[in-house]
mmCIF entry with sequence, helices, sheets and N, C-alpha, C, O atoms, coordinates in Angstrom:
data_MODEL
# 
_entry.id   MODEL 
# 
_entity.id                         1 
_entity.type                       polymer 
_entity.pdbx_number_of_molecules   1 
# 
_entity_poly.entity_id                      1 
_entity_poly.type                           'polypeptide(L)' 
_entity_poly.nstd_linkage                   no 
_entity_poly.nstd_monomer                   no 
_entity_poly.pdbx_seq_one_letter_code       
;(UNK)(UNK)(UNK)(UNK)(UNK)(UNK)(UNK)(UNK)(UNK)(UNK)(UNK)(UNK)(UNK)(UNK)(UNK)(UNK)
(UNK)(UNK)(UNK)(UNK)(UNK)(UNK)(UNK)(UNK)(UNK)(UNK)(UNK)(UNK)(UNK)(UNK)(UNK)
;
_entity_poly.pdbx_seq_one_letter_code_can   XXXXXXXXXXXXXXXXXXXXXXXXXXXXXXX 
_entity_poly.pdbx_strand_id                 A 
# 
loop_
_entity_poly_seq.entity_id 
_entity_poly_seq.num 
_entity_poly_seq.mon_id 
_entity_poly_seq.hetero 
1 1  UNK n 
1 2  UNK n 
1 3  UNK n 
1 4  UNK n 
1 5  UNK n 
1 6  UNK n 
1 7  UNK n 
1 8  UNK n 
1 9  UNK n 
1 10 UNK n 
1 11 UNK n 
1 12 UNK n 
1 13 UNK n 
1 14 UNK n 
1 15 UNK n 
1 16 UNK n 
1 17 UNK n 
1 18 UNK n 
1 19 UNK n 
1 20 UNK n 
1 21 UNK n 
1 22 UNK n 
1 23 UNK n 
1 24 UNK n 
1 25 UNK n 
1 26 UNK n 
1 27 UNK n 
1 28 UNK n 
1 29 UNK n 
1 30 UNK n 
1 31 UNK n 
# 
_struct_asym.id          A 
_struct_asym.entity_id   1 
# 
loop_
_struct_conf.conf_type_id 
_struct_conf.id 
_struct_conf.pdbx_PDB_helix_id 
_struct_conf.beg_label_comp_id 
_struct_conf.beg_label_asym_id 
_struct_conf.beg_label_seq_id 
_struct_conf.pdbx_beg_PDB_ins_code 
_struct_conf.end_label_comp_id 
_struct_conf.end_label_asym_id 
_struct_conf.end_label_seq_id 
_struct_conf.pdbx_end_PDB_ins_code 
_struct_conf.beg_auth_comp_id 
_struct_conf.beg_auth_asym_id 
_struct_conf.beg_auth_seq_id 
_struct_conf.end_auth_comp_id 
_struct_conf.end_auth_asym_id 
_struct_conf.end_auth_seq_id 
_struct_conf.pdbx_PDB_helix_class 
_struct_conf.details 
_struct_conf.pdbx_PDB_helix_length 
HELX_P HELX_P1 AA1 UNK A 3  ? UNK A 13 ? UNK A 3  UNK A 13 1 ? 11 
HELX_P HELX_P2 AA2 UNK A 15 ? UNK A 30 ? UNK A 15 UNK A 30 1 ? 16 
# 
_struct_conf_type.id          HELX_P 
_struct_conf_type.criteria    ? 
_struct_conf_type.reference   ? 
# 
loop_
_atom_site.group_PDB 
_atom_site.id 
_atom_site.type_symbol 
_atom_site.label_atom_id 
_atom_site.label_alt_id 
_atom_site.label_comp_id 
_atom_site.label_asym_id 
_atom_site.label_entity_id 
_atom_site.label_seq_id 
_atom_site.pdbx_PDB_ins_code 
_atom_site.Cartn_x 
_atom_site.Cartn_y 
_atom_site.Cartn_z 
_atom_site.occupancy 
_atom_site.B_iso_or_equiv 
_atom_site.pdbx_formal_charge 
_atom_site.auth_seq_id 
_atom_site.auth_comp_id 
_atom_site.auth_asym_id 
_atom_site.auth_atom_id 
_atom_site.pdbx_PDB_model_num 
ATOM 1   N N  . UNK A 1 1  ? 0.846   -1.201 0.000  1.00 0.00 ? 1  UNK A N  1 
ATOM 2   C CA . UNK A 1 1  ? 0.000   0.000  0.000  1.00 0.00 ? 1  UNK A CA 1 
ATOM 3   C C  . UNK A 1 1  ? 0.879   1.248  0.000  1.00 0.00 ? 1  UNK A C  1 
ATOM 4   O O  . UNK A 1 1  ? 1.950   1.298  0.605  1.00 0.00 ? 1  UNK A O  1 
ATOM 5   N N  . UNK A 1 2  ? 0.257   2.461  -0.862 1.00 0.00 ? 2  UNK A N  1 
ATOM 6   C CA . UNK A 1 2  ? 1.302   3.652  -1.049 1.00 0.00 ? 2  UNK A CA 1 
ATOM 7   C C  . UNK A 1 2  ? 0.489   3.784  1.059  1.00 0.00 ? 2  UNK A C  1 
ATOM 8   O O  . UNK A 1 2  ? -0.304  3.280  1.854  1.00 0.00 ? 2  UNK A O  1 
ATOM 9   N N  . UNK A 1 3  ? 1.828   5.183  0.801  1.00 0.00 ? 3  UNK A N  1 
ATOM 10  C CA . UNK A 1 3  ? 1.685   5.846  2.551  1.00 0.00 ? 3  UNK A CA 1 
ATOM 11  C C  . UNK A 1 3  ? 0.579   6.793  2.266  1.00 0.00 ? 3  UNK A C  1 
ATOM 12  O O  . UNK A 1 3  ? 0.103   7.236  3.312  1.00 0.00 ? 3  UNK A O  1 
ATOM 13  N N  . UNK A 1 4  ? 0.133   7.154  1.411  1.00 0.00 ? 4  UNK A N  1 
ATOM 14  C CA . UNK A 1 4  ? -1.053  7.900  1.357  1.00 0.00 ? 4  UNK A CA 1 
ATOM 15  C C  . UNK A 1 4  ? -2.397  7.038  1.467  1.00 0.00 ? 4  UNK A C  1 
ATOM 16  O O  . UNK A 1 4  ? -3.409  7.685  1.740  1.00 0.00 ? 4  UNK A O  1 
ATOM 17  N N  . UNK A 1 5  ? -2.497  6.018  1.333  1.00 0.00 ? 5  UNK A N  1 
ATOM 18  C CA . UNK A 1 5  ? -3.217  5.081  1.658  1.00 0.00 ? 5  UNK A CA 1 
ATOM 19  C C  . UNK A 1 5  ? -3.540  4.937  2.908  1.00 0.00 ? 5  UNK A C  1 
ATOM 20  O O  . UNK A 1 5  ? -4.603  5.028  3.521  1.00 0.00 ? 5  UNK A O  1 
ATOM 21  N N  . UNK A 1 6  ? -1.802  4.553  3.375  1.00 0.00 ? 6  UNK A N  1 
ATOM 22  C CA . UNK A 1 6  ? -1.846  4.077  4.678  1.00 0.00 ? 6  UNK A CA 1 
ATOM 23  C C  . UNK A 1 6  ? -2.819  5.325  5.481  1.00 0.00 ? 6  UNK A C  1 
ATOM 24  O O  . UNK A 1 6  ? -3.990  5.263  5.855  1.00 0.00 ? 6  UNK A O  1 
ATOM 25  N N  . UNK A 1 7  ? -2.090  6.153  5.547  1.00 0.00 ? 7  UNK A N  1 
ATOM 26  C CA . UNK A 1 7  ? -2.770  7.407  6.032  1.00 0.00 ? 7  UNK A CA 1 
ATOM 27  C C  . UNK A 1 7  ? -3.942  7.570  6.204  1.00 0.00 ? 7  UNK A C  1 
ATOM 28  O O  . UNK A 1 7  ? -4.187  7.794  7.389  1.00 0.00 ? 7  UNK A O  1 
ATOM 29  N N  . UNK A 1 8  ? -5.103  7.561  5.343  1.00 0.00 ? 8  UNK A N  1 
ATOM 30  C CA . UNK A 1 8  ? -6.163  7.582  4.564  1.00 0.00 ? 8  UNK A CA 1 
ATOM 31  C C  . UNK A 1 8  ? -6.775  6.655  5.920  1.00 0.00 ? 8  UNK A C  1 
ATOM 32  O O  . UNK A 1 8  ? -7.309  7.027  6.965  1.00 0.00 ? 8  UNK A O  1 
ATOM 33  N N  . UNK A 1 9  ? -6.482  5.467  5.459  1.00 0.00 ? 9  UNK A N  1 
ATOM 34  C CA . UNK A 1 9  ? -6.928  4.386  6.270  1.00 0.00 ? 9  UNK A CA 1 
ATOM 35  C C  . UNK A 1 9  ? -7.025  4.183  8.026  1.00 0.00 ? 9  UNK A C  1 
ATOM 36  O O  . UNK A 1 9  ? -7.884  3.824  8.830  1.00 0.00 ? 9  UNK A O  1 
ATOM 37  N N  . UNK A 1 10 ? -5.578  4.651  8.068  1.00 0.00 ? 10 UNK A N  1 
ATOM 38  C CA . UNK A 1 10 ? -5.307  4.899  9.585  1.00 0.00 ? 10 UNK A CA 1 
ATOM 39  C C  . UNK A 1 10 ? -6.621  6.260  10.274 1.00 0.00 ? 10 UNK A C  1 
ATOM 40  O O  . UNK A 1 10 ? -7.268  6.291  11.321 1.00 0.00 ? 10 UNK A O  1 
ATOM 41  N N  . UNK A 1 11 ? -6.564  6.972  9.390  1.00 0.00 ? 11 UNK A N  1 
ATOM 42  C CA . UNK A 1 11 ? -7.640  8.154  9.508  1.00 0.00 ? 11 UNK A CA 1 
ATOM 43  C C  . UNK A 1 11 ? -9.252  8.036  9.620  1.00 0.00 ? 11 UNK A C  1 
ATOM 44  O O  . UNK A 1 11 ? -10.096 8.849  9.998  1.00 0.00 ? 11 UNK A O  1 
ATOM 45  N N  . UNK A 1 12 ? -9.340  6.823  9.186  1.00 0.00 ? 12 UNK A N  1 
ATOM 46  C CA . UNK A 1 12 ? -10.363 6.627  8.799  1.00 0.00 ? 12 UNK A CA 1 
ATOM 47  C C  . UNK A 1 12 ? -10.829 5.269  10.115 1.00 0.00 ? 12 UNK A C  1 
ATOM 48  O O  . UNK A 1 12 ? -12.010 4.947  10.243 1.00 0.00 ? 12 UNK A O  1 
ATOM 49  N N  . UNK A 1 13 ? -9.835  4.686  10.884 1.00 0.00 ? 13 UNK A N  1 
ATOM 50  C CA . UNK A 1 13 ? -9.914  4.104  11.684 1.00 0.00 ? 13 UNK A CA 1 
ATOM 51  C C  . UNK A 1 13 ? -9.991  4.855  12.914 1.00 0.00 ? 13 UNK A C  1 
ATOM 52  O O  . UNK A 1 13 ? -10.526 4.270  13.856 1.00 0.00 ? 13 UNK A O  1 
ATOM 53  N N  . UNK A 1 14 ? -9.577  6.004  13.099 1.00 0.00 ? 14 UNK A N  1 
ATOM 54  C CA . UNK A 1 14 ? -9.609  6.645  13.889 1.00 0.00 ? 14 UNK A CA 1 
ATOM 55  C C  . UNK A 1 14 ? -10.501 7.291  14.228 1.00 0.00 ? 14 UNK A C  1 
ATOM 56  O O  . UNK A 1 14 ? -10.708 7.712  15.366 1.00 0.00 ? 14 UNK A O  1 
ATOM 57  N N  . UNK A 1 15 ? -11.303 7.486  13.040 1.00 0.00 ? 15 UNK A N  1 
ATOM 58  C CA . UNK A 1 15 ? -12.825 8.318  13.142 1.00 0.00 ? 15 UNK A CA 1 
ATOM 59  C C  . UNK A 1 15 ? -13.805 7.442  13.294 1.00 0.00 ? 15 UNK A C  1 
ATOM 60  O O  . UNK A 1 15 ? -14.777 7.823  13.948 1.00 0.00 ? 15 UNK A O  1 
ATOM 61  N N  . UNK A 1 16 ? -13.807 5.782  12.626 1.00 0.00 ? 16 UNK A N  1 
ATOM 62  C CA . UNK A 1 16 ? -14.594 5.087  13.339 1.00 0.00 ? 16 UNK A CA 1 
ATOM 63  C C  . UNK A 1 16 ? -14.374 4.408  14.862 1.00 0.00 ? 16 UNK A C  1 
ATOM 64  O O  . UNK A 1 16 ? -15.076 3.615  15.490 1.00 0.00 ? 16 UNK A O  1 
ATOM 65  N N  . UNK A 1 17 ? -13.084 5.068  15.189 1.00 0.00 ? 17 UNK A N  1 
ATOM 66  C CA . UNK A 1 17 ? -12.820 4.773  16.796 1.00 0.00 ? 17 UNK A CA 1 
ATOM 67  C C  . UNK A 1 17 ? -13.646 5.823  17.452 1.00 0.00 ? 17 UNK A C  1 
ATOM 68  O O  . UNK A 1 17 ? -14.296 5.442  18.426 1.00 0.00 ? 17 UNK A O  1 
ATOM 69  N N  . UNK A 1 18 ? -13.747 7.095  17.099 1.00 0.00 ? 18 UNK A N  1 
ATOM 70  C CA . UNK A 1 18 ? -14.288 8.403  17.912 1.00 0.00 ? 18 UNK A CA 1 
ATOM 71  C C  . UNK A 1 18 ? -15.730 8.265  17.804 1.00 0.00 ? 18 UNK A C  1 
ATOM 72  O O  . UNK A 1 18 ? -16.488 8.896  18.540 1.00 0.00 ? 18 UNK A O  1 
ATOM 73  N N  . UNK A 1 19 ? -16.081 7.562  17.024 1.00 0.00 ? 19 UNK A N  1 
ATOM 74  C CA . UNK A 1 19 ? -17.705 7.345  16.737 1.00 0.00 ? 19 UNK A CA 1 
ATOM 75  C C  . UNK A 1 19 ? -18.349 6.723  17.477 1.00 0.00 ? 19 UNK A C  1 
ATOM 76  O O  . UNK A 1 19 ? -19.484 6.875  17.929 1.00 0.00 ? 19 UNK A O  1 
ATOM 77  N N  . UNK A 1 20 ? -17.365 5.772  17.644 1.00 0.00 ? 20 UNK A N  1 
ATOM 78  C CA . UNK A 1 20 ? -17.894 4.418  18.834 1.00 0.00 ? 20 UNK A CA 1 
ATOM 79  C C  . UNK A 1 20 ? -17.929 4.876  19.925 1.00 0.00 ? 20 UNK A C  1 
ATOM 80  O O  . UNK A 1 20 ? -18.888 4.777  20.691 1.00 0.00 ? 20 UNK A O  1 
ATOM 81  N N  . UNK A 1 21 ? -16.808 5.485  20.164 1.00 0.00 ? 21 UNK A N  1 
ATOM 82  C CA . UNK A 1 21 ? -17.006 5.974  21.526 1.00 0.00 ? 21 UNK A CA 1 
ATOM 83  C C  . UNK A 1 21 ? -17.882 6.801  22.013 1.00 0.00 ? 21 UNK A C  1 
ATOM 84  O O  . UNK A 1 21 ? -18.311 6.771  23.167 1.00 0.00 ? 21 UNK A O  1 
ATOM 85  N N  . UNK A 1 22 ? -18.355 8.008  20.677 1.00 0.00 ? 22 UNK A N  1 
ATOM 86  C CA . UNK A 1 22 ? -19.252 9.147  21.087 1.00 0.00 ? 22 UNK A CA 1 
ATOM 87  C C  . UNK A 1 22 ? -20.251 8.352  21.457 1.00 0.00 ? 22 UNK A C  1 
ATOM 88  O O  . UNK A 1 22 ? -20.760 8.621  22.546 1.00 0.00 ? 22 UNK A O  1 
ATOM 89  N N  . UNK A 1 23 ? -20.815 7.153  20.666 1.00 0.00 ? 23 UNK A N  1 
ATOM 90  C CA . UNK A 1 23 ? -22.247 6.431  20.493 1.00 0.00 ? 23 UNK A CA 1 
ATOM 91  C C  . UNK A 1 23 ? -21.836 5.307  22.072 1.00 0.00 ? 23 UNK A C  1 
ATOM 92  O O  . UNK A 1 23 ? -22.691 4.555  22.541 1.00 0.00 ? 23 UNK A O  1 
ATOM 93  N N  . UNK A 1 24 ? -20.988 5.380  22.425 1.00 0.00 ? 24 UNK A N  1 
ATOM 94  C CA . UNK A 1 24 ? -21.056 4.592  23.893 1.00 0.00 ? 24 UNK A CA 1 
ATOM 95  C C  . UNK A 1 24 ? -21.092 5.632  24.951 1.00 0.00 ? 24 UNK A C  1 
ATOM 96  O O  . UNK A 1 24 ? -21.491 5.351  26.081 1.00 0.00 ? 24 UNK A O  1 
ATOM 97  N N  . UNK A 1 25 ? -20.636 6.982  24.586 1.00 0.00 ? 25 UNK A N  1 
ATOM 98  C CA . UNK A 1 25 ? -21.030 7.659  25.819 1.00 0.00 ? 25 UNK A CA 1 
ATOM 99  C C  . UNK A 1 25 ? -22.068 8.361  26.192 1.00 0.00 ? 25 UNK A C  1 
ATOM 100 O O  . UNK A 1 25 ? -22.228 8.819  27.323 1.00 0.00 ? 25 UNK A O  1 
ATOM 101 N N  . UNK A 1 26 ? -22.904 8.491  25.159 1.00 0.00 ? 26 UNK A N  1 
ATOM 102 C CA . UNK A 1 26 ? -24.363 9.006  25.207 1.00 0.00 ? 26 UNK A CA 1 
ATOM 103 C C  . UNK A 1 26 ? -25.010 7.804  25.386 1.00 0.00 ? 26 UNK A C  1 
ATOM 104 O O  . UNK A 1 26 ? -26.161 8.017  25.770 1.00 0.00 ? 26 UNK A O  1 
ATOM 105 N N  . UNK A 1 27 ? -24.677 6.235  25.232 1.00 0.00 ? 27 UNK A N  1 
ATOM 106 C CA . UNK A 1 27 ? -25.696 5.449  25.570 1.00 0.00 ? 27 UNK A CA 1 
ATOM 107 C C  . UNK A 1 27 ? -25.383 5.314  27.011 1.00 0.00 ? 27 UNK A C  1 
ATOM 108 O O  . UNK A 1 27 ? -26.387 5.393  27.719 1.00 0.00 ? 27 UNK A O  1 
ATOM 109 N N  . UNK A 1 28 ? -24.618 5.190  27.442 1.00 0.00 ? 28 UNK A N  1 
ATOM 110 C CA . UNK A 1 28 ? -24.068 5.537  29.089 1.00 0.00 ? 28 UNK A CA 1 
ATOM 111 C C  . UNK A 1 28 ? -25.166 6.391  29.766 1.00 0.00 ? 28 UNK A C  1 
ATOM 112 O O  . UNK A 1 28 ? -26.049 6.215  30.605 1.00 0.00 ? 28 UNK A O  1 
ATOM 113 N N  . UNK A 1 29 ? -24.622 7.547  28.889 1.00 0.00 ? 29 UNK A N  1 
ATOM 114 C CA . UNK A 1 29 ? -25.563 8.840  29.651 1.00 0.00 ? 29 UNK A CA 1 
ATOM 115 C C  . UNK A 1 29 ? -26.911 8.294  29.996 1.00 0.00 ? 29 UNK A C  1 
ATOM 116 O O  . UNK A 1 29 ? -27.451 8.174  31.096 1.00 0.00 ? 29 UNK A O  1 
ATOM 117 N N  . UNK A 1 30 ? -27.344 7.977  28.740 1.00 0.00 ? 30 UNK A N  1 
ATOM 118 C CA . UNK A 1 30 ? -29.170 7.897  28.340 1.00 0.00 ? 30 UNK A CA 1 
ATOM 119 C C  . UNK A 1 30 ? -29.178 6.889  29.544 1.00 0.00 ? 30 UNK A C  1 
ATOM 120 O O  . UNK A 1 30 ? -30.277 7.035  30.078 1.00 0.00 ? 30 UNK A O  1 
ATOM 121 N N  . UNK A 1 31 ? -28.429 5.893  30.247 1.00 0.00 ? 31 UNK A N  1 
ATOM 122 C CA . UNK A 1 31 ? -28.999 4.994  30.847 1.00 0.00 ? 31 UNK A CA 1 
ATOM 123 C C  . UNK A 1 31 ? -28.848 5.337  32.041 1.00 0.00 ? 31 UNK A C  1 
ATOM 124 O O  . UNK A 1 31 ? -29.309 4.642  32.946 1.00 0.00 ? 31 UNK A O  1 
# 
């Protein structure tokens, strides 16, 4: 994979890491 890829990807893991978490801490809250 080029490093712009990598990048891309890594970025893109990272934002579905922050997602999860937003969507686990409002279900926290709500409960």
């Amino acid at each position: 994979m080029h490093l712009h890829c990598i990048h891309l990807y890594n970025t893109a893991m990272q934002v579905t890491y922050l997602a999860q978490a937003c969507n686990s801490s409002v279900h926290t809250r709500a409960l």
